[in-house]
C-alpha positions in Angstrom: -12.1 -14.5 28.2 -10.4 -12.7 25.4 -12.6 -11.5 22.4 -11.5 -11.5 18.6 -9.5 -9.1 16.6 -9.9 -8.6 12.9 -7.0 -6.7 11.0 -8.5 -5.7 7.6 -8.1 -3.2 4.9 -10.6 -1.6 2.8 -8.6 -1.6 -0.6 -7.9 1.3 -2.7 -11.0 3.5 -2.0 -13.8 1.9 -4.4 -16.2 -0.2 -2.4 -16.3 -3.0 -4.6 -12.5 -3.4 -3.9 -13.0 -4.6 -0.3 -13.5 -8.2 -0.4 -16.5 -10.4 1.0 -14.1 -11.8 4.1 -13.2 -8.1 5.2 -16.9 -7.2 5.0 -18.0 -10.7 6.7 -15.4 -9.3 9.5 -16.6 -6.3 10.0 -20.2 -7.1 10.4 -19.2 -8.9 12.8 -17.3 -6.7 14.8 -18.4 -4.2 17.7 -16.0 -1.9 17.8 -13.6 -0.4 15.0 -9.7 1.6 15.4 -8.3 3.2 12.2 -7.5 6.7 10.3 -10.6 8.6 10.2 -11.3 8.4 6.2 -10.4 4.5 6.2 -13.2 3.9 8.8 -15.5 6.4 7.0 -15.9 4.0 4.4 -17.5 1.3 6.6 -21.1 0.8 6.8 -21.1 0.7 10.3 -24.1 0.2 12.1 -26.4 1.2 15.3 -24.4 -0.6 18.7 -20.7 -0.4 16.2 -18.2 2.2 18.0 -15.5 3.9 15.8 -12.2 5.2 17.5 -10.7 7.2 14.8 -7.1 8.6 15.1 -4.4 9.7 13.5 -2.2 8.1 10.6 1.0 8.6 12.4 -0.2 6.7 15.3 -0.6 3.6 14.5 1.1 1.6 17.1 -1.4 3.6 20.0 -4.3 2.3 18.0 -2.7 -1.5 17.7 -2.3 -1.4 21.7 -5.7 0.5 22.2 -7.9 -1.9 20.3 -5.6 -5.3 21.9 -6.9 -3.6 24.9 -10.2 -3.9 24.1 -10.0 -7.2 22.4 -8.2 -8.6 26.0 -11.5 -7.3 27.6 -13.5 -9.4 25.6 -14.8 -7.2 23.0 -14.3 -8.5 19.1 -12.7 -5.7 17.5 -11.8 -4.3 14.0 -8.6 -2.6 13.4 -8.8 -0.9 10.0 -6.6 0.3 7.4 -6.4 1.1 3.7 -5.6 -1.4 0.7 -4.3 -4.7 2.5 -3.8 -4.2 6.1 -0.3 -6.6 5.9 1.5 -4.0 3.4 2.8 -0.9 5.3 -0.3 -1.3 7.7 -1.9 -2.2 10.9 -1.0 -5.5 10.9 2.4 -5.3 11.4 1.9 -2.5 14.2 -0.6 -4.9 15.8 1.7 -7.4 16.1 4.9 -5.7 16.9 2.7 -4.3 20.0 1.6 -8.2 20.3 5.2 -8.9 20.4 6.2 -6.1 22.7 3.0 -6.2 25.3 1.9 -8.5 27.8 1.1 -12.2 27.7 -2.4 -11.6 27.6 -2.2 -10.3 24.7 -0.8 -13.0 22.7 -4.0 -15.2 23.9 -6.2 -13.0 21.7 -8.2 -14.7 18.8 -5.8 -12.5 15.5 -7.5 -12.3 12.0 -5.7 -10.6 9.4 -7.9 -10.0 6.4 -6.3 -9.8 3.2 -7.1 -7.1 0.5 -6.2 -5.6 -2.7 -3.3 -2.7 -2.4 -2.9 -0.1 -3.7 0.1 -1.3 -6.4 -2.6 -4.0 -7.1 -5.3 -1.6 -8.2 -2.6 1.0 -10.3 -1.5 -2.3 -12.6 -4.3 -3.7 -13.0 -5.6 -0.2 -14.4 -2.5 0.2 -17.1 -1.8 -3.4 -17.5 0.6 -5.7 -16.3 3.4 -3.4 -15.2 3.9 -6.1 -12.5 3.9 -9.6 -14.6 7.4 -10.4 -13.9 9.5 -9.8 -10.7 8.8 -6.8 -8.5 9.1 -5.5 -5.1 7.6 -2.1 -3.0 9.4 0.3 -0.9 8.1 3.0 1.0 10.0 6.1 0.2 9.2 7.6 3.6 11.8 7.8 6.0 9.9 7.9 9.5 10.5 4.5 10.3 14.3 4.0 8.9 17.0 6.3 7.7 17.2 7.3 3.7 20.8 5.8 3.2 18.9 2.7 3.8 15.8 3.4 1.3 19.2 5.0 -1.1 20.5 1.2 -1.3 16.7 -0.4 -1.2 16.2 1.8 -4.9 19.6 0.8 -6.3 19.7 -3.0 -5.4 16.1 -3.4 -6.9 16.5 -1.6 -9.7 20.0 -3.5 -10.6 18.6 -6.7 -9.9 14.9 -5.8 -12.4 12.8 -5.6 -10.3 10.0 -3.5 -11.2 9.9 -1.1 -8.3 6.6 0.4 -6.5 6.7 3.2 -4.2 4.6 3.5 -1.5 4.5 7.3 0.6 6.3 9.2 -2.1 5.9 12.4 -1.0 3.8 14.7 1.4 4.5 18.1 2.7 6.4 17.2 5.6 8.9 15.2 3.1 8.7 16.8 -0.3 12.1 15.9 -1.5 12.4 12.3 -1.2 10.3 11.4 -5.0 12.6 13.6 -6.8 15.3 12.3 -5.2 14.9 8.5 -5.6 14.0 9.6 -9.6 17.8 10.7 -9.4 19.2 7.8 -7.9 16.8 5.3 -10.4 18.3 7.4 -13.8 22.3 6.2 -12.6 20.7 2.6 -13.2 17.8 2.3 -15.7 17.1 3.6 -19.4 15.8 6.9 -19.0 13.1 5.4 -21.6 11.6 3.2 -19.1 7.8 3.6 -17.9 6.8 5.0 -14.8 3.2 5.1 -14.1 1.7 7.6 -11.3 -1.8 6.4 -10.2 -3.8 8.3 -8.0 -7.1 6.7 -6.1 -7.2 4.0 -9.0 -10.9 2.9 -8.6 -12.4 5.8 -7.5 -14.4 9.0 -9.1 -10.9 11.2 -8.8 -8.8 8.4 -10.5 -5.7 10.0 -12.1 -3.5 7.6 -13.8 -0.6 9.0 -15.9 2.6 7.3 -17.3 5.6 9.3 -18.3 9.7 7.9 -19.0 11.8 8.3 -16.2 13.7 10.5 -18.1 10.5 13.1 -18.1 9.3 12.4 -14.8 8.5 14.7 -11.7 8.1 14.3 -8.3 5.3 17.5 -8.9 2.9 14.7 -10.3 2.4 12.7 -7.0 1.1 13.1 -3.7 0.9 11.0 -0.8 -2.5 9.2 -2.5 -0.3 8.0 -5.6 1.3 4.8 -6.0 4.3 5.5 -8.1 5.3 2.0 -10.0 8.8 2.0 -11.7 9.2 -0.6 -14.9 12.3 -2.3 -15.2 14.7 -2.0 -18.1 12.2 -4.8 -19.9 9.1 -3.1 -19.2 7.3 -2.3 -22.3 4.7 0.7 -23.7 2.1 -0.6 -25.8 0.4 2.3 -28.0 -3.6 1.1 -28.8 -4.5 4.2 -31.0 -7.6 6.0 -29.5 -7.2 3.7 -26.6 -4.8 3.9 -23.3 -1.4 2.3 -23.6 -1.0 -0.3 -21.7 1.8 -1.2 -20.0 3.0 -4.7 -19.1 6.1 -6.3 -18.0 7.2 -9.2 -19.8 6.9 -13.0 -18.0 10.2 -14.1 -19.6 13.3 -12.5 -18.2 15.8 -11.0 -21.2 18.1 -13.8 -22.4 15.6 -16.5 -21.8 14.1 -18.7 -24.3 10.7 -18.0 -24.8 
């Protein structure tokens, strides 16, 4: 008989930021797949078996741990923030969708959590009250000239734009250049916030005009969000801007 497979994420890094279902799901499981540090921040206990790997191979781990699940075992695949936005759930079920019947018999929970874009607004704001969408800048899985028409579209259309993978060592140019591409469309004036491990002890949260901004200020921890043309500053004195994107859309009645 097949066993159970939980997909769930662990949010943003702070504990209290993984909800009660993904922690109900984990207690329950046996045996756990995910990145190293994402697992690390389980409680797991006596009889629970981690099989940690690396970041880039996620679609090993989704077949490894359907493996085990087919056996009979209930089983935990793990990620950071929500597990269905540039996570394991999408490589669990491509390999579902690409692997054997059996597979598609297993018992599949995906757990949904709070990501990373989630955790950054909610620290300066409301940078994501009205329209928005998220892009991964990295170009691993699809070609830049793609991700080059992804930034334009959005940002001619307002949306509010947040970018996931923005820069790393073995990709350090693609930040700066989707800043470049963003300027040919929106006020150099508008917000963009940088928020790094929002939650945690090491939180970093800066905003700066896109006009100002640099690449330098991200790494691949940071969720950059962009504002639209409408997205607004709001200067509190001794306390931190906020930053909030209006609900009515510019030329509506309010």
């Amino acid at each position: 008989m097949s066993g159970r497979l939980y997909v769930i994420g662990t949010g943003p890094g702070n504990p209290s930021q993984m909800t009660p279902e993904a922690q109900a799901a984990a207690a329950q499981a046996t045996e756990f797949f995910g990145y190293g540090p994402y697992v690390d921040r389980l409680s797991l206990q006596p009889g629970q078996v981690r099989h940690v790997s690396d970041n880039r191979e996620e679609l090993a781990r989704a077949k490894a741990a359907l493996e085990r699940a087919a056996a009979g075992a209930t089983v935990c695949v793990v990620s950071g923030g929500d597990p269905g936005v540039f996570a394991m759930a999408a490589a669990v079920c491509e390999a579902i969708d690409n692997g054997p019947d059996t597979w598609r018999e297993i018992d599949l929970v995906v757990v949904p959590g709070i990501t990373a874009m989630l955790a950054v607004a909610a620290r300066i704001g409301a940078p994501l009250g009205h329209d928005f969408c998220a892009i991964s800048l990295s170009d691993n899985l699809k070609p830049w000239n793609i991700i080059e028409k992804r930034l334009l579209l959005a940002a001619d259309a307002g949306l509010v734009i947040a970018l996931y993978n923005p820069i790393s060592k073995a990709r350090p140019w693609q930040l700066g250049s989707a800043f470049e591409i963003l300027r040919t469309v929106l006020p150099s004036e508008t917000p963009v916030i940088f928020g790094r491990a929002a939650g945690r002890p090491d939180e970093q949260i800066a905003v700066f005009s896109l006009g100002s901004a640099e690449a330098s200020a991200a790494d691949m921890a940071t969720c950059v969000i962009i504002g639209s043309a409408e997205t607004r500053v709001i200067s509190r004195g001794t306390r931190p801007d906020l930053v909030y994107t209006p609900r009515f859309a510019a030329g509506k009645a309010t």
